[in-house]
C-alpha positions in Angstrom: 2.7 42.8 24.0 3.7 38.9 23.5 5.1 38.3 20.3 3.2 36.2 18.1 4.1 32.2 17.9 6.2 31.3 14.7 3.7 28.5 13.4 5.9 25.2 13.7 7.3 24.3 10.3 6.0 20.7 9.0 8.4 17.7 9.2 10.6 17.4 6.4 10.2 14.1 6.0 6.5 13.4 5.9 6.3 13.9 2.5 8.7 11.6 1.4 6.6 9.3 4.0 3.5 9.9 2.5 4.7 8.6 -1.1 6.5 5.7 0.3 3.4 4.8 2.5 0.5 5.4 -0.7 3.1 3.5 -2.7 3.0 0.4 -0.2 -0.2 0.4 0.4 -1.3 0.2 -3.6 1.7 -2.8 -4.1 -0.2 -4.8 -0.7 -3.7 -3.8 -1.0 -4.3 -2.3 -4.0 -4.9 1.5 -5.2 -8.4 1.6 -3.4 -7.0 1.4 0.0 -4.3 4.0 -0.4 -7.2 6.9 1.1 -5.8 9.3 2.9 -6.6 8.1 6.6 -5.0 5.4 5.4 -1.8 6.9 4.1 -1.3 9.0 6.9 -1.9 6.3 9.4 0.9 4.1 7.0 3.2 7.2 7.2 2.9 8.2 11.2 1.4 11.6 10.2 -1.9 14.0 10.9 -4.5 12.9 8.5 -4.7 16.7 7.7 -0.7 16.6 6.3 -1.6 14.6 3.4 -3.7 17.3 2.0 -1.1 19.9 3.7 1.8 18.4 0.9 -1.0 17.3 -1.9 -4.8 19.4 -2.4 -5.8 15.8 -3.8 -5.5 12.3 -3.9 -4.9 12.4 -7.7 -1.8 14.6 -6.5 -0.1 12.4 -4.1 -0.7 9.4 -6.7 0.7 11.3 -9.5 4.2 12.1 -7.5 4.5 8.4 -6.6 4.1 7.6 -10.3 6.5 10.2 -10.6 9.5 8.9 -8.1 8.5 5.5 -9.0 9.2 6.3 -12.7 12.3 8.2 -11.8 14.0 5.1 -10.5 12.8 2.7 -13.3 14.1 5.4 -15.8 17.3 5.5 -14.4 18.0 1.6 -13.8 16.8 1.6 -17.5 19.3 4.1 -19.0 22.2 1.9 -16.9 21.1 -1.1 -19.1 21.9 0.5 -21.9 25.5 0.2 -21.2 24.9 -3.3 -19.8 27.0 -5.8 -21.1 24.1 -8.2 -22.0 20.9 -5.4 -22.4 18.5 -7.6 -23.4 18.7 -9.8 -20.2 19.1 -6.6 -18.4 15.6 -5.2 -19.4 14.0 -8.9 -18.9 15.5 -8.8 -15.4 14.0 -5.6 -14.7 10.6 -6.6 -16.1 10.5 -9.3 -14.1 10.6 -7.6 -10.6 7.3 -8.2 -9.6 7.4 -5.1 -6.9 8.0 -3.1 -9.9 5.5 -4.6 -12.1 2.7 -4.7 -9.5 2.8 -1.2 -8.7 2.2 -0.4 -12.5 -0.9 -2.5 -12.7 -2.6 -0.5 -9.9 -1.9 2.3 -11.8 -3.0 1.0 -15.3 -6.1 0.5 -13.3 -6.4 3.6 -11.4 -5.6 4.9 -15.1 -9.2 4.0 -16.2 -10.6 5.9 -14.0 -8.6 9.0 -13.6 -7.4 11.2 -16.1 -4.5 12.8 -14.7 -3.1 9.2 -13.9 -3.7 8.2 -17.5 -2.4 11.4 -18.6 0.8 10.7 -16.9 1.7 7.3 -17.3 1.0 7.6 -20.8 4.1 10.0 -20.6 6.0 7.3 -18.3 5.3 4.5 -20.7 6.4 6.1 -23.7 9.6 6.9 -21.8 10.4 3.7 -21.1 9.3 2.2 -24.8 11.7 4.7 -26.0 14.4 3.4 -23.5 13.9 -0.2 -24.1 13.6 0.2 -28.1 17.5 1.6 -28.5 18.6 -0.9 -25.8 17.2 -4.1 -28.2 18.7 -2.2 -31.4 22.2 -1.7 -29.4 22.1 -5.4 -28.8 20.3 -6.7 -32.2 23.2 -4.7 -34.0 25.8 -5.7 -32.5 24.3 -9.2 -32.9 24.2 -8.7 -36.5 20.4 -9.3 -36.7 18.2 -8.1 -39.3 16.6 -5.2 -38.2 14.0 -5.1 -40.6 12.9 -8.1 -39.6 13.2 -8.2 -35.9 11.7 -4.8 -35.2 13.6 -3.5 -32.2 10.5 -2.2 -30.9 8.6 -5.3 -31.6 11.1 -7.2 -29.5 11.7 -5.2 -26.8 7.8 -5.2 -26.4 8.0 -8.9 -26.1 10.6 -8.8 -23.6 8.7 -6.7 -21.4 4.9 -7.7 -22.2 6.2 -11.4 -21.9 7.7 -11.0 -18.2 5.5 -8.6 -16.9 2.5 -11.1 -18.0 4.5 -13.8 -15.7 4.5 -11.7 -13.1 1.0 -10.5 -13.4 0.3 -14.4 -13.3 1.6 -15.8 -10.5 0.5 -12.5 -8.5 -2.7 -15.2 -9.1 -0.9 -18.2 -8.7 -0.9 -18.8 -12.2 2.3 -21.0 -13.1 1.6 -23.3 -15.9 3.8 -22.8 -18.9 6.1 -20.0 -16.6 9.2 -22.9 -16.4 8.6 -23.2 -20.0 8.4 -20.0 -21.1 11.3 -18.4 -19.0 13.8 -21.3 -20.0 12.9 -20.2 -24.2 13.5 -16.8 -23.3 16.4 -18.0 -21.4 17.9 -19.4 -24.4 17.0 -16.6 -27.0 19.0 -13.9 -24.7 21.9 -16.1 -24.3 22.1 -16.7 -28.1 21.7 -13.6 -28.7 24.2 -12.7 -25.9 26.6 -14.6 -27.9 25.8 -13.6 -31.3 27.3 -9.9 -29.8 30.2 -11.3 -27.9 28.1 -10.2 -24.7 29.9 -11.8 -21.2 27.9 -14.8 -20.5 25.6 -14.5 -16.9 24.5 -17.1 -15.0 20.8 -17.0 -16.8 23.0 -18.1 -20.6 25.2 -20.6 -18.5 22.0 -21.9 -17.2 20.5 -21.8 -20.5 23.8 -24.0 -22.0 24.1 -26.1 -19.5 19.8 -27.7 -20.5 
């Protein structure tokens, strides 16, 4: 009797392709047109693969929410040893690949529990992360804690740039020159204030 086939083991790499592809297709197109025809067609793969490495949708968007947050977490813990943190974390903010993938998933967020469930975890995280960066640099800077909350602050910093970026997603721009050249200004004065090394951003900021 023939021995029986050895079913063929699926490729290692599809599901790696599968998060990169859902996570491309929410930053281009939005979360609605990450469905899995879709995906798989995005990743080179059998439709029937995406639910081979994920029983549901809500499970392949949760892991790229997952290795999406892994990266920003890490980055994040780097700037606190930064020598200007605050600029770091307004840097990071800004990068509008980063901050238009979270706004698919606030809004996929509404409508999916798991999702909310999750980035509620991400997002707390992060606020942690960025809070004891700002009070790293506020102390050093010898600012009054009391009355420039760290977590106050380091909300600003990222509410402010993520905002910008949200904005000219739109092509929304008035105010933007304005507002990054005061923030600008604040981080290299505070930058200073610590005896942080001076970046191009505070020399920039000097130099108006």
């Amino acid at each position: 009797m023939a021995a029986a086939r050895t079913p063929k083991s699926p490729d290692t790499g599809a599901r790696f392709r599968l998060i990169e592809a859902t996570a491309k297709l929410m930053r281009d197109e939005g979360y609605a047109a990450a469905t899995s025809r879709r995906v798989a067609a995005e990743a080179g793969v059998k439709q029937a693969l995406v639910y081979y490495y994920f029983p549901t949708m809500d499970d392949l968007f949760v892991e790229v929410l997952r290795a999406g947050a892994d990266a920003s977490l890490e980055r994040m813990r780097a700037a606190l040893t930064d020598a200007d943190p605050l600029r770091a974390l307004w840097e990071m903010n800004s990068d509008s690949r980063l901050t238009g993938l979270n706004t698919e998933f606030m809004a996929l967020a509404n409508h999916r529990k798991t999702i909310r469930t999750e980035l509620r975890a991400y997002a707390e995280r992060v606020r942690d992360i960025e809070t004891a960066a700002v009070t790293v640099a506020l102390r050093a800077g010898g600012v009054d804690l009391d009355m420039f909350p760290p977590v106050a602050v380091s909300m600003l910093i990222a509410q402010i740039a993520r905002s910008l970026c949200n904005e000219e997603a739109v092509g929304v721009t008035l105010g933007h020159r304005e507002m990054r050249a005061f923030v600008d200004a604040q981080l290299a004065m505070l930058a200073r204030a610590s005896g942080g090394a001076s970046s191009d951003g505070a020399q920039h900021a000097d130099s108006g």
